[in-house]
C-alpha positions, 0 to 999 in steps of 0.5 A: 809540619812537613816530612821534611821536618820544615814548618810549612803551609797554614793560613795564607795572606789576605785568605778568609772573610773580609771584616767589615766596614765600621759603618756596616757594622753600625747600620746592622745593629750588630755594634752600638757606636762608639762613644769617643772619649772628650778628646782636647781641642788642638788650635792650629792648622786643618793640615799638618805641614809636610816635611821639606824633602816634599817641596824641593825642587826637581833636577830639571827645575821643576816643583814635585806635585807632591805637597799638593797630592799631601795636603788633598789627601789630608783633607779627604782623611779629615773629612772622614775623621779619620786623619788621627788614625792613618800615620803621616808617613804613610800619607807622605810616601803615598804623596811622593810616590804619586808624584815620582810616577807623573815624573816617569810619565811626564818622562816617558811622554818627552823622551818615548817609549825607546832609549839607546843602549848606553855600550852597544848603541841598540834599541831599549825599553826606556827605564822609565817605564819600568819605573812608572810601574814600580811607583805605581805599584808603591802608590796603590799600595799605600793608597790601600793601605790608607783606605783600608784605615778609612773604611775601618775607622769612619762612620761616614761615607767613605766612597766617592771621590777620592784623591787616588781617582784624581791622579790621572787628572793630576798627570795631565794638569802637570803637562799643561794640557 
């Protein structure tokens, strides 16, 4: 307690020792792995199918990448077994916010950097920018989130390609380059 008479201070956020991987633990011997209990056999799709307001349609006509960026997503968390463990809403926030970032970026590459001040007429940073970075700020984020869940919760690799590495590929195929 402070002299103030306010409780202040303590343990900050994210301070301390990283815990380990799962499969870390495993390898060091310092876990035995865990025995699963028989879990029943679901028929259906590899991937649950994502809500609708992932596959409307933009104002100017065009289809977000969104259900695309969802479904690789998915995959990747399947293969990892993992897929049981991460909350589908937060696969879908990331999915919508990657795509609303390659929107802004689509946006910024058609229109600059600049747009007019909408009273005085003058020179200003195009708000797009400034929403780029906001839904890139959401979408690493959720993507460390999700991680976070992979490296806890698999015991295979979880390194390698990942759908986040791919989002620079995603923005320049959505350009048509």
């Amino acid at each position: 307690m402070a002299k103030d008479g306010t409780n202040r201070g303590g343990a900050r956020v994210g301070a301390g020792r990283k815990p380990k991987a799962l499969k870390d633990k495993v390898l060091e011997g310092k876990m035995a792995v865990p025995k699963l209990p028989d879990a029943p056999v679901f028929q259906g799709a590899d991937v649950p199918p994502p809500r609708e307001f992932m596959k409307r349609r933009q104002k100017d006509g065009r289809d977000t990448c969104a259900e695309e960026i969802y479904n690789t997503t998915w995959r990747w968390l399947a293969e990892r077994g993992c897929d049981k463990v991460v909350n589908p809403q937060l696969v879908e926030q990331y999915a919508m916010s990657v795509s609303r970032w390659i929107q802004c970026e689509e946006a910024i590459s058609e229109y600059g950097f600049l747009a007019k001040h909408p009273t005085t007429g003058a020179a200003i940073a195009s708000p797009y920018v400034s929403m780029s970075q906001a839904f890139m700020k959401q979408t690493n984020q959720a993507w460390m989130q999700i991680f976070q869940v992979v490296k806890e919760n698999s015991l295979s690799d979880y390194g390698g390609v990942t759908p986040q590495d791919d989002a620079m590929e995603r923005l320049l195929r959505a350009r048509g380059v």
